[in-house]
N, C-alpha and C positions, 0 to 999 in steps of 0.2 A: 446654400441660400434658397434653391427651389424646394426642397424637401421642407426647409421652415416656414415658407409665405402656403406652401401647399398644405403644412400640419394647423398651420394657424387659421385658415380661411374655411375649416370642416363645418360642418354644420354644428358641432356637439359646445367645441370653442366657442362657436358664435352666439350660441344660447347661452354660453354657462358665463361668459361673461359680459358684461354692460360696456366692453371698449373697444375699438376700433381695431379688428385685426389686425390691418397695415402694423400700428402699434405695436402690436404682441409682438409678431414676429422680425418686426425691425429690434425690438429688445432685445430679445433672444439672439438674434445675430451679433449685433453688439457684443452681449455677453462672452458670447462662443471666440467671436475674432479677437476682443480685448485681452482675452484670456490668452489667446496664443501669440498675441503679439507681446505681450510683459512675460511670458516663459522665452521666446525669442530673445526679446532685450535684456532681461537678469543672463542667458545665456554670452551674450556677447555675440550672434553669431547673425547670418544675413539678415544685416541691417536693412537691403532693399526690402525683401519682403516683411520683414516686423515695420516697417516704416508704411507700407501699402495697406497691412493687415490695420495697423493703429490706423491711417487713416478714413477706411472703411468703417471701420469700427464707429469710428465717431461722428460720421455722417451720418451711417444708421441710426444713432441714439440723438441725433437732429432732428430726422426725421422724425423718429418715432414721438418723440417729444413736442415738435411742432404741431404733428395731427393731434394728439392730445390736448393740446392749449388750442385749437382751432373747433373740437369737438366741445371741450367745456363751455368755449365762447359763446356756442350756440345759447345757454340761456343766461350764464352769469356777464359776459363782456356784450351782449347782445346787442344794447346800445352805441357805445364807442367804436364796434369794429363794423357793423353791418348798416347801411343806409342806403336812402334812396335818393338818388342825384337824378335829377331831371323826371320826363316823362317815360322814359323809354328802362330806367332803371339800370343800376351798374354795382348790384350789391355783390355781384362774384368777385369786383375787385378788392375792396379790403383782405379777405382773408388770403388772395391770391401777392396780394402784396408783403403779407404777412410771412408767406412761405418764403418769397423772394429776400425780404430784408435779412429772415432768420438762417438763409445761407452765406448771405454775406457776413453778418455779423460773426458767424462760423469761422471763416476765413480769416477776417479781422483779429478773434481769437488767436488765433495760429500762425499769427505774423511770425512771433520771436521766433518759434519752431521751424517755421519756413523761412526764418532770415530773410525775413521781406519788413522793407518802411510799413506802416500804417496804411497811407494813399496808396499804396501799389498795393497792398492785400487786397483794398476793397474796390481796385480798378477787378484784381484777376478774380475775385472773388462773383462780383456782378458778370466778369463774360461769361462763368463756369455757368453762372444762373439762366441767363437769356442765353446758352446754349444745351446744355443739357441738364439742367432744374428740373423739379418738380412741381415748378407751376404751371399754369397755362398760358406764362407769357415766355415759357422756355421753344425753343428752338423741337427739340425733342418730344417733346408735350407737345407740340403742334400738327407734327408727321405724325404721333399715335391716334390723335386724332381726326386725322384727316387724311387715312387711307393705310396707313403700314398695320396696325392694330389687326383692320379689317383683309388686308395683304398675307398676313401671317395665317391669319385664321382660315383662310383657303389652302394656303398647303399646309396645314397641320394634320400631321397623321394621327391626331385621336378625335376618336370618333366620341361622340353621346354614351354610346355603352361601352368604355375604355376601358383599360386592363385594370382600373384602381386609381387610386384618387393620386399616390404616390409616384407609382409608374406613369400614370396619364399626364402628370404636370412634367414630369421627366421630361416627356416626347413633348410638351407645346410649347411651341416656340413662343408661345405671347406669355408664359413663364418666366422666361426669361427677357423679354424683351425690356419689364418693369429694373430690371439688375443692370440694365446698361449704362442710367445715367448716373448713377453710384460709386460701377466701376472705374467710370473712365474719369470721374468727378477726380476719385480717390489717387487713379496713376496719374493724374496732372500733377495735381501738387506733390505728389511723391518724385517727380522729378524736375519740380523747381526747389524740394527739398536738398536735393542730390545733386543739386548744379556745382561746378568746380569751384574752387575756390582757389585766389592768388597770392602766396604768401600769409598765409594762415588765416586770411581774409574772403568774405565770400565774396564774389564778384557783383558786382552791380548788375542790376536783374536790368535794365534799359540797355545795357552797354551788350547786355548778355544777349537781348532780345534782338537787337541791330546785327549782331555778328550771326547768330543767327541765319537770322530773315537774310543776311546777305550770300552766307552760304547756301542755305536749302530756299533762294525764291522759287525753285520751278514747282516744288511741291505746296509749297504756301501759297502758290496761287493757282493751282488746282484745290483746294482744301477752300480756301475763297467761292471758287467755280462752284464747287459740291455745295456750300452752304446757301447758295443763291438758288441754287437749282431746289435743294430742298422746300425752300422755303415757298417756290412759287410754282414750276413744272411739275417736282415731285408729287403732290398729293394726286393733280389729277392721273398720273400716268397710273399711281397703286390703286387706284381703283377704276381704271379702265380695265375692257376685256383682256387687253395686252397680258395684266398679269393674272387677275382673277380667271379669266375664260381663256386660255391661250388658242384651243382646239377651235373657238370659237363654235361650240355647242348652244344648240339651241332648244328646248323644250318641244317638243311638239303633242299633240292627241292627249288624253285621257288620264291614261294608265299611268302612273306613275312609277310602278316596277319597270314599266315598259322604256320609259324616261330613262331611270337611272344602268339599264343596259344598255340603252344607247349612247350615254355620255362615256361608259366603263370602256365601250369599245370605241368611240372615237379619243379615247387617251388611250390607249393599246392593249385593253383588258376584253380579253373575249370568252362569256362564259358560255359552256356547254347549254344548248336549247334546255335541258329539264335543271339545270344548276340553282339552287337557292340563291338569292343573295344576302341572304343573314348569316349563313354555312358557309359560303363558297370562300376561297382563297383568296381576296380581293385587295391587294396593297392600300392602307390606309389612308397614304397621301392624295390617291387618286378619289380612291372610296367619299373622302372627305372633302372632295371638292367637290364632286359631283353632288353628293347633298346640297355642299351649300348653292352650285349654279341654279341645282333645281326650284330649291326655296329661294333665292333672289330672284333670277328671273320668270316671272311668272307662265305656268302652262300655256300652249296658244291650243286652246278649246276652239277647233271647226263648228261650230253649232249653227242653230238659226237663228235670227236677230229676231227678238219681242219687242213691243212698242213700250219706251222711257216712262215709268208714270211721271209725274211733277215732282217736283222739290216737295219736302214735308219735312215744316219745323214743331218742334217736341223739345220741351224743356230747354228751350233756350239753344241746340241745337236745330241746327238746318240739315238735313240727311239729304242729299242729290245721289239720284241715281244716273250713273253714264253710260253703261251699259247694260240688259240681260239678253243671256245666251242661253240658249239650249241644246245637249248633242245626248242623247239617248237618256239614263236614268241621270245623267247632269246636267244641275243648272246650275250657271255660274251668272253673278252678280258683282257688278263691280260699282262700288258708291265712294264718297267721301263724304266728312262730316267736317262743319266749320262752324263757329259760332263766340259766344262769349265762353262758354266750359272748355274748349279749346282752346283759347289764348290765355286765357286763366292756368293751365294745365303747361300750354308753354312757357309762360313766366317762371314757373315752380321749375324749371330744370336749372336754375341759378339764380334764387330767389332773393329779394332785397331782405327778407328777416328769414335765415334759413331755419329747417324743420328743428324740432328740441332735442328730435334723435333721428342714427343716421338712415332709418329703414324710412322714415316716412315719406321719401318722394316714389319710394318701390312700393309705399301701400295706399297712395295717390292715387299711384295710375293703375292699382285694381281695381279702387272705389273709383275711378274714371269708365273702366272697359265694362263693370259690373252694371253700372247706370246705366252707361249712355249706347255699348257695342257690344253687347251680350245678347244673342238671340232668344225671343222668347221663346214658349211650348209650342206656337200656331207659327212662328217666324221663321222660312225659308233660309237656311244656313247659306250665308256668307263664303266664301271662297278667296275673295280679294277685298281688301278693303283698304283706307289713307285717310287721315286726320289730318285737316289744314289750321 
């Protein structure tokens, strides 16, 4: 599964065809499981797994199909699925609605298969959704974005120059992270498929769910615990230093080689005074977070305070400067930009009429940085900057 979302997502794919990777390589999956699940079934032989395989399968080709009917929508359904509700605008929700209904309906499908009623498919249908979905109002999709995504990406041991595009998605964990709610989508109903049955009769799925609950409460209400905590303690704690910085490292001076020895050895890496660190032996997991501590948290440049010029507005943009420093051949600036081109720019990350295709919010905010935070030939480079 990682080696097809990683062949699918190349640069080469991505040009040579007009459709939405996710697409490609959810087909492809399909393909691959569908196939091994009906050589399993004409086999006659482990039905659990041909029955987990079939169901994977055909989430993928859900999937793969919904982003397709949500990608076309952009300009043929353009009207009926996307609008603008109120002042503040809410066009993320339709097509997020669209993902959620189209799981359900999935499940509703697959009643007879799951020997489930109608109403109980599309009760269990909707929790699978608003917990581990593929929309934005999934449980799952919440934690990806709001701290585990960016959690992972810290201890991920591949680096920017990784061993291969293959290998490198191998090692990342946020490869894998996209595969979880598919997986666990697919073993649910594979074993409400698989629930006993009494007297040639499948048991009633309420009756099943009570006996249950009444034998395993202590873990159902730990699984309760867990899903509360995700939803409200958990983001902020994955993106505290707790997980991200554990050594609780801090930037200091200049150098930034200097930087990245410092953090190497405050996580137990200590290289020889003349040692490279592009050559050197450096475990990637540490290597890799040391990067990113560096680049998140910003240098503390010792320098000397210069005096603030004023605010200066240019094209609709307001540029404030809040600090400039000085410490030897460095000068570091730190400003922000706020204005109408800026909240225009934030609208566009979930716009009420989205782009015709799906590059254009990535070539927005070139034609945003190229305008508005591109330094000129006479303009004193930037170091730190923030867009309000």
């Amino acid at each position: 599964m990682v080696v097809l979302q990683s062949l699918s997502t190349s640069a080469f794919i991505g040009r040579a065809l007009p459709v939405d990777p996710t697409a490609i390589w959810m087909t492809a999956l399909a393909i691959v499981l569908g196939t091994v699940a009906a050589a399993l079934w004409r086999w006659r032989r482990l039905r659990p797994v041909w029955l987990f395989l079939a169901l994977l399968a055909v989430r993928s080709l859900q999937l793969s199909l919904t982003g397709v009917f949500l990608t076309w929508s952009h300009g043929a359904l353009a009207a009926p699925l996307y609008w603008q509700m109120g002042p503040l605008g809410y066009g993320w929700l339709p097509p997020t609605l669209v993902e959620l209904a189209a799981g359900v309906v999935l499940v509703a499908a697959l009643a007879r298969f799951l020997r489930l009623r109608l109403v109980t498919a599309v009760i269990v249908g909707l929790t699978l959704e608003l917990l581990i979905g593929a929309s934005d109002l999934s449980l799952f999709r919440f934690l990806l974005l709001n701290g585990l995504a960016e959690a992972a990406m810290f201890v991920s041991p591949v680096t920017s120059a990784g061993p291969g595009q293959i290998a490198g998605a191998v090692q990342d964990p946020l490869a894998y992270l996209t595969l979880v709610g598919p997986i666990i989508w697919a073993f649910a109903l594979q074993q409400v498929a698989l629930r006993p049955e009494k007297g040639g009769v499948p048991q009633h799925l309420g009756r099943a769910y009570l006996a249950f609950t009444r034998a395993h409460w202590a873990p159902l209400a730990v699984l309760a615990l867990v899903v509360v905590l995700a939803r409200f303690p958990l983001p902020a704690y994955l993106t505290s230093a707790t997980v991200q910085n554990p050594a609780h490292f801090t930037p200091t001076g200049t150098d930034v080689q200097a930087q990245f020895r410092d953090c190497l050895k405050a996580y137990g890496v200590n290289l020889p005074p003349g040692a490279s660190t592009k050559t050197a032996a450096i475990p990637q997991g540490v290597g890799q977070r040391c990067a990113n501590i560096i680049n998140t948290y910003p240098a503390q440049v010792k320098g000397r305070p210069l005096p603030v010029p004023a605010p200066v507005t240019a094209g609709g943009v307001t540029y404030t400067v809040t600090s400039v420093q000085v410490a030897g051949n460095v000068l570091r600036i730190d400003w922000r930009a706020s204005g109408p081109p800026m909240d225009e720019f934030g609208a566009s990350a979930y716009p009420a009429q989205p782009p015709s295709d799906r590059r254009a919010t990535s070539n927005r905010f070139e034609l945003l940085f190229m305008q508005y935070f591109r330094p000129g030939p006479r303009t004193p480079r930037s170091r730190s900057s923030s867009a309000d």
